[in-house]
C-alpha positions as CSV (number, residue, x, y, z in Angstrom):
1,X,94.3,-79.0,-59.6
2,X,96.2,-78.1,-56.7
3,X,95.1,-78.4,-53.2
4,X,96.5,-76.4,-50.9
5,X,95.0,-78.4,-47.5
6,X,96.7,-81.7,-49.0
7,X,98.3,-84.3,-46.3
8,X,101.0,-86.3,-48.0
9,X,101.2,-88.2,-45.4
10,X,97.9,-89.9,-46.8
11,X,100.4,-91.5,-50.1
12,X,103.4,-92.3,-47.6
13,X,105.8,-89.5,-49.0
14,X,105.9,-86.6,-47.2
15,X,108.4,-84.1,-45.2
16,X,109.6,-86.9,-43.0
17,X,110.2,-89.5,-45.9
18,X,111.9,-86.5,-48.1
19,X,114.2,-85.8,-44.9
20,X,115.1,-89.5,-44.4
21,X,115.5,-89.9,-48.4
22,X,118.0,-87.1,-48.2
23,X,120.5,-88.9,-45.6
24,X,120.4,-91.5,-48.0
25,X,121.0,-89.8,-51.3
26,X,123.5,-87.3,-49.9
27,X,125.8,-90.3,-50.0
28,X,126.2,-90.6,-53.8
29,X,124.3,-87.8,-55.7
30,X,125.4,-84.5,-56.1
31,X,123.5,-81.1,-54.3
32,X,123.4,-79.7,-57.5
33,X,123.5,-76.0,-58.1
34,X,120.0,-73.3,-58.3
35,X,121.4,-70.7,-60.9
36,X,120.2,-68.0,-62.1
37,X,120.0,-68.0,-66.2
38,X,120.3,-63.9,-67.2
39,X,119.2,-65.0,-71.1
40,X,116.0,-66.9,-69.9
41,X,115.0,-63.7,-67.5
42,X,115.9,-61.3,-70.2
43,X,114.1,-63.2,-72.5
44,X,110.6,-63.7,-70.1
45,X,110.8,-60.7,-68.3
46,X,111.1,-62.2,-64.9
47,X,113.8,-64.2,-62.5
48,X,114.6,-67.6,-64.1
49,X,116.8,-70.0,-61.8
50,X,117.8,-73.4,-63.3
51,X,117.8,-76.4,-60.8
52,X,120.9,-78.0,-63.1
53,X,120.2,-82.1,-62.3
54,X,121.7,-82.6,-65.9
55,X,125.1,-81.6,-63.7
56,X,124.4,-85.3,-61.6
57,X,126.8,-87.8,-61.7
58,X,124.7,-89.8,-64.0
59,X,123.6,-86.6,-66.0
60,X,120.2,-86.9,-64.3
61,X,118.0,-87.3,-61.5
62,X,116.9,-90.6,-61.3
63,X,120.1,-91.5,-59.0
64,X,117.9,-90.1,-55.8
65,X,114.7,-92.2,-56.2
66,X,116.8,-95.3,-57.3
67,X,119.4,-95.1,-54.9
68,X,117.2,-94.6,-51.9
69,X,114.8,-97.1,-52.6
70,X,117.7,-99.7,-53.1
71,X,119.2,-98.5,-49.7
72,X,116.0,-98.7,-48.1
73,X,115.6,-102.4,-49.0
74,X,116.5,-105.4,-46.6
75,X,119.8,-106.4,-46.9
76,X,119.4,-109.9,-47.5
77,X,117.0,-108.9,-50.4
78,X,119.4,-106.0,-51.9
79,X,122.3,-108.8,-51.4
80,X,120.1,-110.9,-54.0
81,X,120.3,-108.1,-57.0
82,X,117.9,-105.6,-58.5
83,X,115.7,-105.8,-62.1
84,X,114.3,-102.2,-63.4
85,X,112.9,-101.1,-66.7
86,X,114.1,-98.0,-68.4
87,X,114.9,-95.3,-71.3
88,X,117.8,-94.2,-70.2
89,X,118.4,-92.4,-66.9
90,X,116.9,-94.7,-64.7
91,X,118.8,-97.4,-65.6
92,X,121.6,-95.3,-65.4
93,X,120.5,-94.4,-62.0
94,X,120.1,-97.6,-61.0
95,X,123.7,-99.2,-62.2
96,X,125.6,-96.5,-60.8
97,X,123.7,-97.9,-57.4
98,X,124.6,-101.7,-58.4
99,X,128.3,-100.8,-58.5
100,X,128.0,-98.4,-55.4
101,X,126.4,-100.8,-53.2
102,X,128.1,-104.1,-54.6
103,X,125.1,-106.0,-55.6
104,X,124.1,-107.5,-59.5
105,X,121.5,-106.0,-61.4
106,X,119.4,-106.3,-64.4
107,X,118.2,-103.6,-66.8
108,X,115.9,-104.1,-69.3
109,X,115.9,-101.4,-72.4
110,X,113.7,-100.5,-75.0
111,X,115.5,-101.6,-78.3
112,X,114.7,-98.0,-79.5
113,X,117.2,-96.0,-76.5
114,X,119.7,-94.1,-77.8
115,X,123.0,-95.7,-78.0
116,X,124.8,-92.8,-76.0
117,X,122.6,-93.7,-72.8
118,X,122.8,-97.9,-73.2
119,X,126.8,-97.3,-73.1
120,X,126.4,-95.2,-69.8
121,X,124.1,-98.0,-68.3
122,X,126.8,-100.4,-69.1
123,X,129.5,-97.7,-67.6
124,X,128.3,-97.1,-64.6
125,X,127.3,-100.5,-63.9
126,X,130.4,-102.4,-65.5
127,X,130.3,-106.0,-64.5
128,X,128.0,-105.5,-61.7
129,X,124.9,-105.0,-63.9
130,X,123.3,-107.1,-67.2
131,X,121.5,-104.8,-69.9
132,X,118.6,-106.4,-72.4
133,X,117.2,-104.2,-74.9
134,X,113.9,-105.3,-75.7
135,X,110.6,-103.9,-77.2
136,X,109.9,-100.5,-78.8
137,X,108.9,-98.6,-75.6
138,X,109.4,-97.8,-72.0
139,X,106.4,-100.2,-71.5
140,X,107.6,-102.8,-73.3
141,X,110.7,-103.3,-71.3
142,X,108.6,-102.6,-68.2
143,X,106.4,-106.2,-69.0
144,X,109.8,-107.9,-69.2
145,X,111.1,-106.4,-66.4
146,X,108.2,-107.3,-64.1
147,X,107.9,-111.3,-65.2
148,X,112.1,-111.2,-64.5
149,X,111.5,-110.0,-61.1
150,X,109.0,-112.4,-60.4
151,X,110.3,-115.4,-62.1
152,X,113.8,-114.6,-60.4
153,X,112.6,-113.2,-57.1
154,X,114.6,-110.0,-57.6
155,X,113.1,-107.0,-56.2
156,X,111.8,-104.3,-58.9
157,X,113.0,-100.9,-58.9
158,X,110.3,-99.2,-60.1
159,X,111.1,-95.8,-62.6
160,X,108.7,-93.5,-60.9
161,X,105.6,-95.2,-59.1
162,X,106.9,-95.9,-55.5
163,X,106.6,-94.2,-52.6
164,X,110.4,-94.3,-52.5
165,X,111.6,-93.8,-55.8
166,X,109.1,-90.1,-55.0
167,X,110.8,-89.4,-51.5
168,X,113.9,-89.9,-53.5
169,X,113.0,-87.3,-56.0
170,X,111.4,-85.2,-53.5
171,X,115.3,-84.0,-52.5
172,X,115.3,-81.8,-55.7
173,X,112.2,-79.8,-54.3
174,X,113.9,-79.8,-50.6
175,X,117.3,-78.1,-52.4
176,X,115.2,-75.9,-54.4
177,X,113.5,-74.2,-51.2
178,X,116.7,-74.3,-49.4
179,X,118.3,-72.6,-52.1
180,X,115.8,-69.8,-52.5
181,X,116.0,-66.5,-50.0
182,X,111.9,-66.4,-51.3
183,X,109.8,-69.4,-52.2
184,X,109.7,-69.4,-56.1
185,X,106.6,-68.2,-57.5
186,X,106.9,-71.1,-60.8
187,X,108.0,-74.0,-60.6
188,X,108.1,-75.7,-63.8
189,X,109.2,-79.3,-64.7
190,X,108.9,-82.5,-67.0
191,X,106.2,-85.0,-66.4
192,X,107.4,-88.7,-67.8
193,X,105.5,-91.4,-65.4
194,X,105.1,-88.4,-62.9
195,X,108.0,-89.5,-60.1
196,X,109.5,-86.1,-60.1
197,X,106.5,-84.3,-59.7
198,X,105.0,-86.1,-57.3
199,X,108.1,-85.8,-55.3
200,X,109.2,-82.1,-55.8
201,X,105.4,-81.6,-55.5
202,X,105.3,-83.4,-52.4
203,X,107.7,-81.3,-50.5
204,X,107.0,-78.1,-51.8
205,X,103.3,-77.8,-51.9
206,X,103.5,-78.4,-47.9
207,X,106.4,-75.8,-47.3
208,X,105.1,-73.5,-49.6
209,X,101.6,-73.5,-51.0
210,X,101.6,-70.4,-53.1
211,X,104.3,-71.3,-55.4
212,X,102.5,-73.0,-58.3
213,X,103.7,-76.1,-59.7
214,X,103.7,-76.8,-63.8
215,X,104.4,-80.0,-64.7
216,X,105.1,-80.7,-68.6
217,X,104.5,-83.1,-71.1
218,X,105.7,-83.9,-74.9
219,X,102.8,-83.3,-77.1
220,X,102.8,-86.9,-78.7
221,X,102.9,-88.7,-74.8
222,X,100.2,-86.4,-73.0
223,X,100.0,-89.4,-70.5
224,X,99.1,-87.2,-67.8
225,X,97.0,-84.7,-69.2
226,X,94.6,-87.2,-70.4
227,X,94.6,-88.9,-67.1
228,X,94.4,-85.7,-65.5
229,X,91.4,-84.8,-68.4
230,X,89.4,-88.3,-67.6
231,X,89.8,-88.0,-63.8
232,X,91.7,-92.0,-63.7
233,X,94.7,-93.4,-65.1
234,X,94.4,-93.8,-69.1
235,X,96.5,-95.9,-70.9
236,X,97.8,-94.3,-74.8
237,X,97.5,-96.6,-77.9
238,X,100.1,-94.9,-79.2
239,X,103.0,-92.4,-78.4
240,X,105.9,-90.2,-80.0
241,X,109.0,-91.7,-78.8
242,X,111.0,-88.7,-79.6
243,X,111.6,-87.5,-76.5
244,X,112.3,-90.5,-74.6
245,X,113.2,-89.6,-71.6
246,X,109.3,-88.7,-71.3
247,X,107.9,-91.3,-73.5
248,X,105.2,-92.8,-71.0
249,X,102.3,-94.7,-72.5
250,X,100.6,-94.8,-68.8
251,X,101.6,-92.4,-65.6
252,X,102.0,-94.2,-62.1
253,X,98.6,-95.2,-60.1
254,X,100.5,-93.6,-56.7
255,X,102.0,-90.3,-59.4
256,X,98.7,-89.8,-60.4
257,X,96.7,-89.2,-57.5
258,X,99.2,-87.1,-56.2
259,X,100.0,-85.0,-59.2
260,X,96.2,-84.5,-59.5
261,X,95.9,-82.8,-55.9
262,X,99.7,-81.4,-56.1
263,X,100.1,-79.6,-59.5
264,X,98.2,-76.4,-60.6
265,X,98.9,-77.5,-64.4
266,X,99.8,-79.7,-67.2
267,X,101.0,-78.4,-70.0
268,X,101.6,-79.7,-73.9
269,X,104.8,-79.1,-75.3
270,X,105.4,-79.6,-79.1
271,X,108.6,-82.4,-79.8
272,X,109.6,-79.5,-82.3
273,X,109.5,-76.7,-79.9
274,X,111.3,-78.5,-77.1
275,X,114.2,-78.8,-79.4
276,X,114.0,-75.2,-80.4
277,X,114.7,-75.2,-76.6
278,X,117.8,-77.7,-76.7
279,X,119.3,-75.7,-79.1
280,X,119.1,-72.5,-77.5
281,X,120.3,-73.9,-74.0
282,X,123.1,-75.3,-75.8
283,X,123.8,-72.0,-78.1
284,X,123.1,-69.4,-75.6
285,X,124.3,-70.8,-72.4
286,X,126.3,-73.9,-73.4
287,X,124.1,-76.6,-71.5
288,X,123.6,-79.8,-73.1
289,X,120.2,-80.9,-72.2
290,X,118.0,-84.2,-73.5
291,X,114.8,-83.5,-74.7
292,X,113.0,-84.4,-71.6
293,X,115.6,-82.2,-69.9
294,X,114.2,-79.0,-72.2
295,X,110.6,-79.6,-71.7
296,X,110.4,-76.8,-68.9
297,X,111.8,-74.4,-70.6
298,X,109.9,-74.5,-74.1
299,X,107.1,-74.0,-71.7
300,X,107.7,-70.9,-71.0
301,X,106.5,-69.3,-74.0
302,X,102.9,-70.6,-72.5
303,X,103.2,-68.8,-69.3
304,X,104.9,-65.6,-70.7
305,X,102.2,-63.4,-69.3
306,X,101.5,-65.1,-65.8
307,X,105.4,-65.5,-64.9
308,X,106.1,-61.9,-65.9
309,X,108.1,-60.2,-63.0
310,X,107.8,-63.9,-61.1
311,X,110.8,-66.0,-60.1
312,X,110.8,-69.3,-62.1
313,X,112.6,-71.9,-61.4
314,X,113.3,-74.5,-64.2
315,X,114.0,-78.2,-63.6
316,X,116.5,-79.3,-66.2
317,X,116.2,-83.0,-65.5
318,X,118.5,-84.5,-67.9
319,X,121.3,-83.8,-70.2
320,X,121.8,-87.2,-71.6
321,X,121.7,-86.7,-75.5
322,X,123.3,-88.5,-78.1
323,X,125.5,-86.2,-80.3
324,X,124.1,-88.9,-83.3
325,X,120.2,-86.9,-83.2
326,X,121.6,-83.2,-83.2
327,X,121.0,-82.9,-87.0
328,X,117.4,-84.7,-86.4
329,X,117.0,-82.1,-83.6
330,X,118.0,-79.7,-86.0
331,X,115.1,-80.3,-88.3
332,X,112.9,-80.7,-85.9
333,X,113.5,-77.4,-84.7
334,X,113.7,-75.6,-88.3
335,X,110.4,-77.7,-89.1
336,X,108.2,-76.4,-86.1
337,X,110.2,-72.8,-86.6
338,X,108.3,-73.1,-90.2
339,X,111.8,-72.5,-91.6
340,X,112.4,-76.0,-92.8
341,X,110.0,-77.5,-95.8
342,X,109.6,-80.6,-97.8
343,X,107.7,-80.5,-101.2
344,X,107.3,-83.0,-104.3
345,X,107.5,-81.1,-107.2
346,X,106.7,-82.4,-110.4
347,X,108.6,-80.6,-113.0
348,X,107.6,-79.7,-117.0
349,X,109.1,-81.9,-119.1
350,X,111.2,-79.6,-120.9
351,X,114.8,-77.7,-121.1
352,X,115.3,-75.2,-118.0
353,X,112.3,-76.0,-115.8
354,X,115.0,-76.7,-112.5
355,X,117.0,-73.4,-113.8
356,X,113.4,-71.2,-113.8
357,X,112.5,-73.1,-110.0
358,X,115.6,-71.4,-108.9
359,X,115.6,-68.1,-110.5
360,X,111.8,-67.4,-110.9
361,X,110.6,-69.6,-107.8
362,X,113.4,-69.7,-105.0
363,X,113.9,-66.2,-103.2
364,X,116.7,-64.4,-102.6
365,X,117.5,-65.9,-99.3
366,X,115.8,-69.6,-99.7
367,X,118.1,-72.5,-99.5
368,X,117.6,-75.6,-101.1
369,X,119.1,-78.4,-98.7
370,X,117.6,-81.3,-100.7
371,X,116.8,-82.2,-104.2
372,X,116.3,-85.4,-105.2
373,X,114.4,-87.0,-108.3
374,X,112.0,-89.8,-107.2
375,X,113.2,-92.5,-110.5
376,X,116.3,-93.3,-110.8
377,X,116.5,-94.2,-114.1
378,X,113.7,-91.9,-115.8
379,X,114.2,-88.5,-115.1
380,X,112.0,-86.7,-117.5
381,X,109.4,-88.4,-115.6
382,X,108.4,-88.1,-112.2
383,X,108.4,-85.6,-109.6
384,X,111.6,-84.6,-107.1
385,X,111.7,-84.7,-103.6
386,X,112.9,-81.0,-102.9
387,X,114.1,-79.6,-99.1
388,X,114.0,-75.5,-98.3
389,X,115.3,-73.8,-95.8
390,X,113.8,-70.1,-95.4
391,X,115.6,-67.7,-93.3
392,X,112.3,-65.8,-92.1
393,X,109.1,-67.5,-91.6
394,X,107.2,-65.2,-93.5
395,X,109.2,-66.6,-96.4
396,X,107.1,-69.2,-96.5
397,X,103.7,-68.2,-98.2
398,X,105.5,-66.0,-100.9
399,X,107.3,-68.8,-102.1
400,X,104.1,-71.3,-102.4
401,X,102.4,-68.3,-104.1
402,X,105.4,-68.3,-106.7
403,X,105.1,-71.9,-106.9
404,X,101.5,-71.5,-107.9
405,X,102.0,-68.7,-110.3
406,X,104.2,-71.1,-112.1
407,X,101.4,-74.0,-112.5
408,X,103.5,-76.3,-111.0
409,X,102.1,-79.2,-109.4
410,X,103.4,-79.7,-105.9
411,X,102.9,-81.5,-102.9
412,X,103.8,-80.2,-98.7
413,X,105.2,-83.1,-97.0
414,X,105.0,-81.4,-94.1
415,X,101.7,-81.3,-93.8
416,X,101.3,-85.4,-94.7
417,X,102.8,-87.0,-91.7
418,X,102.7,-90.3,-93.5
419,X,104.1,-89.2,-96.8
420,X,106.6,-87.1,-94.5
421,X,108.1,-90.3,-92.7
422,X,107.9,-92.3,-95.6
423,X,110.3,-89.8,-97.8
424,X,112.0,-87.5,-95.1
């Protein structure tokens, strides 16, 4: 994909932009630290440096793009107020530049965004900024945010597909190299709408073509990669909103073309493996990171051979999480880990079936963490909803083979998404 002879120039964002983007965001975001993670290189075999953004002000990036693109606008417009669309971090990026530069703004929300990152919006922003939740996705808010701005005349602060809002981001990639005694052979970071690749892409790819650039996507909002795949801008039916942070029906028309010249690859990350990664981050080196924020480093189970003896450097974008979806991370780690599963499990009707399930059926270290007959008021006669939690993968197929040897009839959830959602 990469393209070694590309002029930015050509999309507007380029060395100059980045520079001038810097004087600006120097003024309220934080130069926020390259560090080298010893558990990651241990783990991979290679030099792993984590470009903390998650350590911002506002627990993210965004503030750069936002901030200079609202700095950058006329003064009589910014004096009339700003309207954006958001998940989260943008909007926080954008109210902590409401209240910074004195001017209204309105944020419109997806009904769906965690509760922790609508009470940040409304923190940063305090009376200086109006939040509307609205919609099930990003792009649901976006449509409301766009007939606001033009029904109000308000200027729009796009998430990620501006020339500015990229310049903006393009800072991250200017710190990165200045950080670094030797360019970094990896670069790996989180593809949402594709602002922070374009812009760390931007800068990099012209100081330093060798170092190859990985963006990464959730596996349920591949927005990218199937752009990328169809060679134009394709537009998803439907997306996982898990990791919402990243949660983009349809990449930017400017963050397309670029990331299609810029990055060397786009890569798929399971929603279950990047929380394998939160929790790991948070366990092993005590950083709280978002979904989104984890992407990069799930990913480097994919790259294990090629960034062997490399230096990597991982983007942690965000660490915006709402303590209320650590036991749904939880699972969602256990799940993809195959430690965690869900059967129905129709019993004999007769004395002792439940006590020869757990002598005869459960092994020695199996934990049931859920058992629940399906009716109520019957329960001689229907099947139970039962949860267990293995402590070795390999646990798994023994126990369905006991299962069988028992004749019992029995049903994986796990493997019926619809079932799964309905019951679990």
């Amino acid at each position: 994909m990469a393209n070694e002879s590309l002029h930015t120039n050509s999309y507007t964002v380029g060395l100059t932009e980045i520079a001038q983007a810097q004087m600006h965001v120097k003024e309220v975001a934080a130069r926020t630290p390259l560090q080298h993670n010893r558990v990651l290189s241990a783990r991979y075999g290679c030099t792993v440096l984590l470009k903390r953004e998650d350590l911002q002000v506002v627990r993210s990036f965004k503030l750069r793009g936002a901030y200079h693109m609202m700095k950058s606008l006329p003064a009589e417009r910014l004096a009339r107020g700003v309207v954006c669309a958001s998940a989260g971090n943008h909007a926080q990026g954008v109210a902590y530049s409401c209240h910074a530069l004195g001017i209204p703004g309105k944020i419109y929300m997806p009904s769906t965004t965690p509760r922790q990152k609508v009470n940040q919006v409304a923190f940063f922003g305090g009376p200086d900024v109006e939040i509307i939740l609205t919609g099930d996705t990003f792009d649901d808010a976006f449509n409301e945010a766009i007939e606001a701005s033009r029904k109000d005349d308000l200027a729009f602060i796009h998430p990620f597909d501006d020339p500015k809002i990229i310049a903006g981001n393009g800072t991250i990639g200017k710190e990165i190299m200045e950080s670094v005694e030797a360019a970094p052979d990896f670069i790996f970071l989180t593809i949402g709408g594709g602002g922070l690749a374009a812009g760390v892409g931007a800068y990099v790819k012209t100081v330093s073509p060798g170092t190859r650039l990985i963006g990464v996507e959730p596996e349920g909002a591949p927005s990218m990669r199937v752009s990328m795949d169809a060679g134009e801008v394709k537009t998803l039916e439907t997306i996982d909103k898990f990791v919402d942070g990243a949660a983009v029906k349809r990449v930017g028309s400017l963050t397309f073309r670029m990331c299609r010249e810029l990055l060397d690859d786009v890569l798929l990350v399971p929603e279950g493996k990047a929380c394998t990664a939160m929790l790991d981050l948070y366990n092993e080196n005590a950083i709280v990171a978002e979904p989104a924020g984890a992407l990069p480093i799930a990913a480097l189970d994919l790259y294990r051979d090629q960034i062997a003896g490399k230096t990597v450097v991982c983007i942690i974008s965000g660490g915006n999480n709402d303590v209320d979806r650590m036991q749904e991370i939880k699972e969602r780690s256990l799940i993809f880990e195959g430690l965690k599963h869900y059967f129905m499990v129709n019993f004999p009707q007769r004395a002792g079936a439940l006590r020869e399930f757990l002598d005869e059926v459960l092994g020695p270290e199996d934990d049931i963490t859920r058992f629940e007959y399906t009716k109520k008021h019957n329960k001689d006669n229907g099947p139970a909803l039962v949860g267990i939690e293995l402590k070795h993968r390999e646990d798994y197929e023994p126990l369905v083979e006991r299962m069988r040897r028992k004749d019992l009839q029995f049903l994986e959830l796990n493997k019926d998404p619809l079932l799964y959602n309905l019951l679990i």
